[in-house]
N, C-alpha and C positions, 0 to 999 in steps of 0.2 A: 499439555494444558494443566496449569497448577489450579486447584480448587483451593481461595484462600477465605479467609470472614473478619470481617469488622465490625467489632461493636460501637457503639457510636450514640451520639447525641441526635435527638429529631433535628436540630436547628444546623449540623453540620451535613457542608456539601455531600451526596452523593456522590462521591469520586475517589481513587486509591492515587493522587498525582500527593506527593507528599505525606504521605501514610503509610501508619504500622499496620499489618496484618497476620493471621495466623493460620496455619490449620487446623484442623478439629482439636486436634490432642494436643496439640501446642497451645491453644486458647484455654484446652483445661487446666494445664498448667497455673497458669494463671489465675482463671475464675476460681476455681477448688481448693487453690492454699493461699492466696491471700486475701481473704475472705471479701473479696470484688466483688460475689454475684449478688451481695445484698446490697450495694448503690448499683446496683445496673436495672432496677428494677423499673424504673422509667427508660430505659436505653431502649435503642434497635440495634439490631442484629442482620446485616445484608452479608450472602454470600455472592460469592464472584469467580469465574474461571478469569484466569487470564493464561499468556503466552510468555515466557521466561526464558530469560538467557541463563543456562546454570551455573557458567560463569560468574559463583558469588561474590560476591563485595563483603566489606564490614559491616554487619546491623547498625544503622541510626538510629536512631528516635526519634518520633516525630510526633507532634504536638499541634491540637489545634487552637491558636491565642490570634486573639482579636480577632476572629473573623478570618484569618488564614494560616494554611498547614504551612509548617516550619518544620524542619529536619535538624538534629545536631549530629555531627559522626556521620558514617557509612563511609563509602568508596566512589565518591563521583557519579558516573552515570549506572554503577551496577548497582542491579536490586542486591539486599544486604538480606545475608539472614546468619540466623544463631541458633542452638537452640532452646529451647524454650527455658526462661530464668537463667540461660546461660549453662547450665549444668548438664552433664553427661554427653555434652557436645563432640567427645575426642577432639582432633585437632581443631585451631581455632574458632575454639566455643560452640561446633558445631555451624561453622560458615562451610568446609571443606565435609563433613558427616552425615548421613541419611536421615540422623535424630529420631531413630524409630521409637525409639524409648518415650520419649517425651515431647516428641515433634517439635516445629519451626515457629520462628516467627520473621518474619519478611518486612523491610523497609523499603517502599516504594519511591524511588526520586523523579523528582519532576522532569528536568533532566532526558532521563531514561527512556523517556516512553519512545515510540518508534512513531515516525508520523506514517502517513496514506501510503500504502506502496513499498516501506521501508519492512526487512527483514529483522525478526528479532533477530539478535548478533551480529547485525551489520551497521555498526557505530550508534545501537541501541541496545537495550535492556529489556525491554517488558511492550507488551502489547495485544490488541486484542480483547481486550477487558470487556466483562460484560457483567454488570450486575442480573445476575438469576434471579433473590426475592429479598425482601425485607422484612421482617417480620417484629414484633415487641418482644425484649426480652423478658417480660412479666410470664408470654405463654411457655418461652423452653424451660422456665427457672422453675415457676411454679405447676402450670398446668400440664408440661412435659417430667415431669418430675427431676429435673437435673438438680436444684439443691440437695435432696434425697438422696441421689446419688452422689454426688461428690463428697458428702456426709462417708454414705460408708466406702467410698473408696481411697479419706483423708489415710497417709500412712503406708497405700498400697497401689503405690505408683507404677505401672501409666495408667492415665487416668479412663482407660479401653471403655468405660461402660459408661461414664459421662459424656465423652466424647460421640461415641454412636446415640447418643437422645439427640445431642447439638446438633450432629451432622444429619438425621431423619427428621429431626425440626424445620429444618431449610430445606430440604428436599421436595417435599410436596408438602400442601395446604391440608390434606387428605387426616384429620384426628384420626382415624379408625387405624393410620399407618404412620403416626408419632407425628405427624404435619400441624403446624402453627399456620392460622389465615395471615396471608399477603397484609402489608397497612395500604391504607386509600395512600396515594401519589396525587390525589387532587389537593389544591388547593383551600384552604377552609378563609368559605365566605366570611368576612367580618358583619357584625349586628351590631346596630348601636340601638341604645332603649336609653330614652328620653323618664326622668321621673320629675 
């Protein structure tokens, strides 16, 4: 079971079918040097186990335009990974490497997924998904302290001690144990006011 996280827009689907993902230290990567975590600050942040064929692919990219996730690159039905920024990957880019350094980041194809009954690696990729929690990233960034961190870990890569706030962010809702509350999944009523 790979533990992966997407951060994301309120208005995009709940779902990894055409999307980039990361792990903890692979997402730091990224939030902590190029200075990402200050537009995310309206974002959510869901983490997710899923089932994976290790069998990796080439990283795509994947992009949500117009209302649907697009992919450019990867390898067909295999989930793709790199690692993170591409760097310290060893062999290709960290598709074929552990990327402990700096962690992964994971391209999910549509494609890929394994349907009812279907084995990952049996003319599938990826399966099993299960969104864990969602939570704002307003709570990891500010009220978990990760900008503070990532501040003094700029320069002194891996990003080890951003990453463990991220990854006890999502873990439980529990503040007293670095937990950010759940968002509502309902619905919001619309109100109309007459003047």
């Amino acid at each position: 079971t790979l533990d992966v996280y997407r951060i994301h827009d309120a208005a995009e689907p709940r779902e990894l079918h055409g999307r980039n993902v990361g792990d903890s230290l692979g997402d730091m990567a990224f939030v902590c040097t190029q200075g990402a975590a200050e537009s995310y600050g309206d974002s959510l942040v869901s983490y997710w186990q899923m089932d994976v064929d290790t069998a990796f692919g080439q990283y795509g990219y994947c992009l949500y335009i117009e209302g649907q996730n697009k992919c450019y690159g990867g390898t067909g039905k295999q989930v793709g990974r790199e690692s993170a920024m591409g760097i310290d990957g060893g062999d290709k880019l960290g598709q074929c490497s552990n990327n402990s350094r700096v962690g992964s980041w994971f391209s999910i194809p549509d494609d890929g997924e394994c349907k009812d009954g279907q084995e990952v690696g049996q003319n599938c990729s990826w399966g099993n998904a299960k969104r864990i929690r969602t939570v704002n990233a307003s709570c990891i960034l500010h009220d978990r302290g990760l900008l503070d961190m990532c501040e003094k870990e700029i320069g002194h890569a891996p990003f080890a001690k951003s990453a463990e706030i991220f990854a006890k962010a999502l873990e439980t809702n529990d503040p007293t144990k670095g937990g950010c509350p759940d968002i509502s999944e309902e619905p919001l009523d619309l109100v109309s006011v007459l003047i």
